[in-house]
C-alpha positions as CSV (number, residue, x, y, z in Angstrom):
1,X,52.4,219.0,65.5
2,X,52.1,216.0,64.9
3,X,48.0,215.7,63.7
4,X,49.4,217.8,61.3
5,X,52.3,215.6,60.3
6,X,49.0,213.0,60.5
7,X,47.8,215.0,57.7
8,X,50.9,215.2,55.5
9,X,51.4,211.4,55.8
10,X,47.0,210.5,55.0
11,X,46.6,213.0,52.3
12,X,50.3,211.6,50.4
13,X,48.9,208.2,51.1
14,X,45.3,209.1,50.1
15,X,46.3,210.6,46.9
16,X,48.7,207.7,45.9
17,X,45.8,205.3,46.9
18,X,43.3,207.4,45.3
19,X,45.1,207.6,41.8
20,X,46.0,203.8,41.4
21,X,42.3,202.6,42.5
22,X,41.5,205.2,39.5
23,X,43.8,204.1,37.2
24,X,42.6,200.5,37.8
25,X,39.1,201.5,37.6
26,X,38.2,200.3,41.2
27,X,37.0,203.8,42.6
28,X,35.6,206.9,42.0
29,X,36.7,210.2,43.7
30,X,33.5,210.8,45.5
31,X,34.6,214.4,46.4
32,X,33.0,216.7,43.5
33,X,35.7,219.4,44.1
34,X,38.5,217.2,44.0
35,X,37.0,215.0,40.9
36,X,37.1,218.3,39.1
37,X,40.6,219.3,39.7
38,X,41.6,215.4,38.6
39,X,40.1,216.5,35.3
40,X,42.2,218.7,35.1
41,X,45.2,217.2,36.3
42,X,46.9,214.6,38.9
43,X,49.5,216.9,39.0
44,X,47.4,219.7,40.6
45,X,45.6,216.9,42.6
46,X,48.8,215.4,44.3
47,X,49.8,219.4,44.6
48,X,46.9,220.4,47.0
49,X,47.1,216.9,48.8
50,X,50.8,217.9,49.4
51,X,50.6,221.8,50.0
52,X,47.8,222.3,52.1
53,X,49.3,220.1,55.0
54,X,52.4,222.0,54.7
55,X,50.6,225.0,54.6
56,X,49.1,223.7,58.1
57,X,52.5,222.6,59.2
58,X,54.3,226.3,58.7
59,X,51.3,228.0,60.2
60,X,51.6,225.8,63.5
61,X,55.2,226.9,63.6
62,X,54.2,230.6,63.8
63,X,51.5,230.0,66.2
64,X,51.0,226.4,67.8
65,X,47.2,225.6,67.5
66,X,45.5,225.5,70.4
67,X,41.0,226.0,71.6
68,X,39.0,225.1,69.2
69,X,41.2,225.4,66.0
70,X,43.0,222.4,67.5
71,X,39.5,220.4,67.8
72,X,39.0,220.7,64.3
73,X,42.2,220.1,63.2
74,X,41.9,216.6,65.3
75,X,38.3,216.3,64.0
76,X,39.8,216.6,60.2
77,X,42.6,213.9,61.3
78,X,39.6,211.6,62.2
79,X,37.6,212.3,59.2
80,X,41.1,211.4,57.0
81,X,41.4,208.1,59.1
82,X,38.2,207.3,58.1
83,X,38.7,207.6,54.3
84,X,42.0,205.6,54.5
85,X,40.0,203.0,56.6
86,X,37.4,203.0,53.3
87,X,40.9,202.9,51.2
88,X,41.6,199.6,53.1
89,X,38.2,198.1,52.7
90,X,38.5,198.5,48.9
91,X,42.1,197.1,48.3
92,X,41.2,194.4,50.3
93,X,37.8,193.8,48.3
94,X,39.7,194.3,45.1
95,X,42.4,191.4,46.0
96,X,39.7,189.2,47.3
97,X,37.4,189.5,43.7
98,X,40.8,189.1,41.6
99,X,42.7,186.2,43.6
């Protein structure tokens, strides 16, 4: 349960982060499918960041995830590490260039 709490927290916190280095105009959303629903809106951006995990979180309760399913979901836990790690590397760029 709680790589998929993991997810909840990363894909709020990568959304958030994801929107303001937008709205500054220090990123890019390098995923093509998820660039496309921002044109259409951050509403249905910060929707699918937030329902998807929960989605995950009220399946485990049915069923806990175990075998391979449970691989991948600590695989996609990883893989969101490593985009809030690239989150960190361009705040702290950001504050270095404008300090």
């Amino acid at each position: 349960m709680r790589f998929c709490l993991f997810l909840l927290a990363a894909g709020i916190l990568d959304a958030v982060l994801t929107h303001l280095g937008m709205a500054f105009g220090i990123v890019e959303e390098a995923n093509p499918m998820m660039k496309i629903v921002i044109e259409k809106s951050w509403s249905y951006f910060y929707f699918i960041k937030i329902f998807l995990p929960l989605i995950l979180l009220g399946i485990y309760f049915l069923r806990p995830i175990k075998g391979r399913i449970r691989i991948l979901l600590v695989s996609a836990c990883v893989l969101y590490l490593s985009v809030l790690v690239y989150h960190l590397v361009w705040m702290v760029l950001y504050l270095n260039i404008s300090v």
